[in-house]
Backbone as XML, in Angstrom:
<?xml version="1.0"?>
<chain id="A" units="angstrom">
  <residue number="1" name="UNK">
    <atom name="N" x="0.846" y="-1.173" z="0.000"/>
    <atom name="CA" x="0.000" y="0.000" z="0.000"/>
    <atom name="C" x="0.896" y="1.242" z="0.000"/>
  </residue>
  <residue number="2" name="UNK">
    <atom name="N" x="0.548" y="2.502" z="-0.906"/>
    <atom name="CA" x="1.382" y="3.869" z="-0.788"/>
    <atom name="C" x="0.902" y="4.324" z="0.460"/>
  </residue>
  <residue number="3" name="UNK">
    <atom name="N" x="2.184" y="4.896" z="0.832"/>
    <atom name="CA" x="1.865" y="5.912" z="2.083"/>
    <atom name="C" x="1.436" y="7.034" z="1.952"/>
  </residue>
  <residue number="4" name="UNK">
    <atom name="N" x="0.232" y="7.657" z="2.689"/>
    <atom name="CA" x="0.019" y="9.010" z="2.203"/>
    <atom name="C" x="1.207" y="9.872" z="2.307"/>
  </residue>
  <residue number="5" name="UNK">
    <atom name="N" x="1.186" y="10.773" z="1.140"/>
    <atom name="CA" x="2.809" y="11.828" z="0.735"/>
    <atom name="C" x="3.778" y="11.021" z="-0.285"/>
  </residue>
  <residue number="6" name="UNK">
    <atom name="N" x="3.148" y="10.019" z="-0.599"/>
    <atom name="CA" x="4.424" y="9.748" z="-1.658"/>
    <atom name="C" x="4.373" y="10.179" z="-2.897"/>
  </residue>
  <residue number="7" name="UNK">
    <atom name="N" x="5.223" y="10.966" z="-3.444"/>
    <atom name="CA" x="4.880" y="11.971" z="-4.379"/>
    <atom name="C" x="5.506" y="10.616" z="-5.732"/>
  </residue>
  <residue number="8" name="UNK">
    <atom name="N" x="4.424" y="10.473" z="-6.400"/>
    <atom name="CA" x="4.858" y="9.509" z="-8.285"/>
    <atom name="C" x="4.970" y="10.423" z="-9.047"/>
  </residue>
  <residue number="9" name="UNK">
    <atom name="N" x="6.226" y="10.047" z="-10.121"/>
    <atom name="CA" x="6.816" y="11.032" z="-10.994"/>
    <atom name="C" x="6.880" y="12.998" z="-10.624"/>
  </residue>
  <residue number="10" name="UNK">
    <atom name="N" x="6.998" y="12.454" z="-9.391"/>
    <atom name="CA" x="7.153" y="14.225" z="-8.905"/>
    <atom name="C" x="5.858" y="15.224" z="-9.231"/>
  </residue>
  <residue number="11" name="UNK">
    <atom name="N" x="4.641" y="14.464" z="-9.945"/>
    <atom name="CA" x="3.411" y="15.285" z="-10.405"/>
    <atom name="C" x="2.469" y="14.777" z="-8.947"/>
  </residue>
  <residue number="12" name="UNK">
    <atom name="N" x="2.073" y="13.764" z="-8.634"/>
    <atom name="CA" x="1.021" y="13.319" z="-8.273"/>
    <atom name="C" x="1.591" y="13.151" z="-6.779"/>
  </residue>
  <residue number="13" name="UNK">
    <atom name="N" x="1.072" y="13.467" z="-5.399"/>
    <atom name="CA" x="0.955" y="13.003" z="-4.220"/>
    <atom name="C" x="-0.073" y="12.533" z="-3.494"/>
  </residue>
  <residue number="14" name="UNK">
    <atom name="N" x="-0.155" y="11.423" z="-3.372"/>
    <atom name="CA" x="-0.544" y="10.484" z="-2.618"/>
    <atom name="C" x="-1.653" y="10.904" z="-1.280"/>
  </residue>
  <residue number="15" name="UNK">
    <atom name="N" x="-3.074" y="11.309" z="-1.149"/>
    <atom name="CA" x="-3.456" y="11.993" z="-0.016"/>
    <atom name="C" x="-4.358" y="10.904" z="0.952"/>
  </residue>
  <residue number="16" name="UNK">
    <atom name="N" x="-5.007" y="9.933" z="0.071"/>
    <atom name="CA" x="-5.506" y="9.156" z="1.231"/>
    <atom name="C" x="-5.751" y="7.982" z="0.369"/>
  </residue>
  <residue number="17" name="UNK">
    <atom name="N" x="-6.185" y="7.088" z="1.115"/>
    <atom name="CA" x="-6.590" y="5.374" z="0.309"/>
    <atom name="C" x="-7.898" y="5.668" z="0.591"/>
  </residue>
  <residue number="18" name="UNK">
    <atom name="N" x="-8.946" y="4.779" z="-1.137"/>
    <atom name="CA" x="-10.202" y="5.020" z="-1.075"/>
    <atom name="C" x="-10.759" y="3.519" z="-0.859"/>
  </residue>
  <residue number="19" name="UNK">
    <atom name="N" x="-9.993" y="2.561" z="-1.576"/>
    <atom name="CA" x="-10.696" y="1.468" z="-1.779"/>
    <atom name="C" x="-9.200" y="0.227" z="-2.401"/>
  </residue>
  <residue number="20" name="UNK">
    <atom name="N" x="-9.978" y="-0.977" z="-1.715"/>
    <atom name="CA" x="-9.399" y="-2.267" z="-2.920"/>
    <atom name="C" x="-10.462" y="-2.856" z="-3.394"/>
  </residue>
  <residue number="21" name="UNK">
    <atom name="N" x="-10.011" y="-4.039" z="-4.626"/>
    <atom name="CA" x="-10.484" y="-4.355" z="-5.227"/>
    <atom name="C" x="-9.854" y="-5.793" z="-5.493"/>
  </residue>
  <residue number="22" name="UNK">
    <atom name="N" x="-10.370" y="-6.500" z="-6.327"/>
    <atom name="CA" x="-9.652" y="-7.644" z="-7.004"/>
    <atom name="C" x="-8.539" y="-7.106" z="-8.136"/>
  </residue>
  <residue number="23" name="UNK">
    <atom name="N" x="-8.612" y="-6.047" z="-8.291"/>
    <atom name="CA" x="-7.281" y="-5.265" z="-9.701"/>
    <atom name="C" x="-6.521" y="-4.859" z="-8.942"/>
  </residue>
  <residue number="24" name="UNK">
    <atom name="N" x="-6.748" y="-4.347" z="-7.696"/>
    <atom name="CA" x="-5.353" y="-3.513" z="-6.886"/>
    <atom name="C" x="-6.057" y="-2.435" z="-5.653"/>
  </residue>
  <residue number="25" name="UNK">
    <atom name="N" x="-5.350" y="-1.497" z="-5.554"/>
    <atom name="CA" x="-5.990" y="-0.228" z="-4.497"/>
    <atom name="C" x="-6.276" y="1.007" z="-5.492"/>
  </residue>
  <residue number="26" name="UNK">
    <atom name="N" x="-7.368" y="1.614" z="-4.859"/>
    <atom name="CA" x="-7.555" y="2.866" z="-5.415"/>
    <atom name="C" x="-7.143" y="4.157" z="-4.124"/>
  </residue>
  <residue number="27" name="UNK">
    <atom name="N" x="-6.402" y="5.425" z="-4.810"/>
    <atom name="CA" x="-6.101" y="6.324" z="-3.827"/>
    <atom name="C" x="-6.700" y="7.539" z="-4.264"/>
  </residue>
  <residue number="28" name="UNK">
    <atom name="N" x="-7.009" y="8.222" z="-3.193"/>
    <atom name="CA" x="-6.847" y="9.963" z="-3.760"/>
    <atom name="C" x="-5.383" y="10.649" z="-3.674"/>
  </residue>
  <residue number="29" name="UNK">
    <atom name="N" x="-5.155" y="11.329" z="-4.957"/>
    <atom name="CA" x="-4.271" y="12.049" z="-4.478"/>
    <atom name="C" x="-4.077" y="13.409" z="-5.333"/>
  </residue>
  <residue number="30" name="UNK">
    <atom name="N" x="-3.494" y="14.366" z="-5.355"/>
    <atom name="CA" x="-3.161" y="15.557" z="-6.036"/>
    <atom name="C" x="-2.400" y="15.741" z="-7.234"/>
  </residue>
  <residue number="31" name="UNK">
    <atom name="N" x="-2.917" y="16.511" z="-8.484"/>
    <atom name="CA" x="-2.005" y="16.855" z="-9.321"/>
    <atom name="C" x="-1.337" y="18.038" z="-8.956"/>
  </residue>
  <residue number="32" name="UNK">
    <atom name="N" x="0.047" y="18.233" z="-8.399"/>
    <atom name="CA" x="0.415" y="19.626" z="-7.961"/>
    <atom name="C" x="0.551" y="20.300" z="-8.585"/>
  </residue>
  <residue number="33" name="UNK">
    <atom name="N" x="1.159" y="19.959" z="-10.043"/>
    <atom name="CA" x="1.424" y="21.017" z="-11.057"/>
    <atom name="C" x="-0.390" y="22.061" z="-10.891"/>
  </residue>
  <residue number="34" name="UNK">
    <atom name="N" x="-1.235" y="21.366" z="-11.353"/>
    <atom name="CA" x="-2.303" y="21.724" z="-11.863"/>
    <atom name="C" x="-3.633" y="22.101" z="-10.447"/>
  </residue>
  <residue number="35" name="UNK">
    <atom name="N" x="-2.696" y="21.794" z="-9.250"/>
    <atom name="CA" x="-3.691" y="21.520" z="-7.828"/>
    <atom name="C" x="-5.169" y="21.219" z="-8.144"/>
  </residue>
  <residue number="36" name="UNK">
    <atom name="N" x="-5.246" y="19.933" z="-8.840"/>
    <atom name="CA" x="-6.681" y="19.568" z="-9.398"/>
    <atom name="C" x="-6.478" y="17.788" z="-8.448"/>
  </residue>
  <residue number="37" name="UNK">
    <atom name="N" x="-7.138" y="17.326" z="-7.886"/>
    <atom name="CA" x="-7.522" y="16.101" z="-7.212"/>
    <atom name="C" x="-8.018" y="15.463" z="-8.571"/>
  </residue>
  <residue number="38" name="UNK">
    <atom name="N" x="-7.258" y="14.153" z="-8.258"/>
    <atom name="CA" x="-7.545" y="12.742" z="-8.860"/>
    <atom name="C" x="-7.470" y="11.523" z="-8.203"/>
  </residue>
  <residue number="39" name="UNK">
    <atom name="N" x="-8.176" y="10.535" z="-8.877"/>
    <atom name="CA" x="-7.982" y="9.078" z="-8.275"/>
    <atom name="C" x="-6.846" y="8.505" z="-8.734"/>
  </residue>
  <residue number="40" name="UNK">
    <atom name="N" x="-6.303" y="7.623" z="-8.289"/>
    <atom name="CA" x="-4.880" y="6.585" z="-8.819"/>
    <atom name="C" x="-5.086" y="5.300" z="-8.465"/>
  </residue>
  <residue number="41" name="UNK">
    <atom name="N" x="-5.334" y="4.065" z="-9.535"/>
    <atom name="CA" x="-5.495" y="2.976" z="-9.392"/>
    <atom name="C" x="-3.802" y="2.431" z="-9.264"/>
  </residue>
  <residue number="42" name="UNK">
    <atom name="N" x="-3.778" y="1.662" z="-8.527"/>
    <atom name="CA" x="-2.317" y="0.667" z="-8.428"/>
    <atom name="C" x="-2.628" y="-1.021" z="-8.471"/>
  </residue>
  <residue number="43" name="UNK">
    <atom name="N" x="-3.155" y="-0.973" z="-10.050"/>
    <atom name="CA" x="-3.121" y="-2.322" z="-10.660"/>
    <atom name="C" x="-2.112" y="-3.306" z="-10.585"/>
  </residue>
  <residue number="44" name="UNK">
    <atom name="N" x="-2.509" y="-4.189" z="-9.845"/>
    <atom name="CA" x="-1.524" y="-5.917" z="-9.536"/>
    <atom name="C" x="-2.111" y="-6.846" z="-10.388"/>
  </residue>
  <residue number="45" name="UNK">
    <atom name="N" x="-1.158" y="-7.388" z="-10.651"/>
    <atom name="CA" x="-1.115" y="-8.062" z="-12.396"/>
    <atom name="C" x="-1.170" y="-9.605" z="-11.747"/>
  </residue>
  <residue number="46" name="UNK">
    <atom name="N" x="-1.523" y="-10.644" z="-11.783"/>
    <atom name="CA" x="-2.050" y="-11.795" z="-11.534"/>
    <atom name="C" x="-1.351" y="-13.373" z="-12.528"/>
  </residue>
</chain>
């Protein structure tokens, strides 16, 4: 699981966990460039 604050490719940080699934976890986290909120799936491959 990401820790909240882990910043991916230096655009996106990590703000809270929403959900799992059978594909992986879903998170909220921030576009900083753009300070617009998005979701981030972290798909595990089977």
């Amino acid at each position: 699981m990401l820790q909240v604050g882990t910043m991916l490719r230096d655009i996106y940080r990590i703000d809270g966990y929403l959900a799992s699934g059978g594909f992986g976890n879903t998170y909220l986290a921030t576009n900083v460039e753009f300070d617009e909120q998005v979701a981030i799936k972290e798909f595990f491959m089977k």
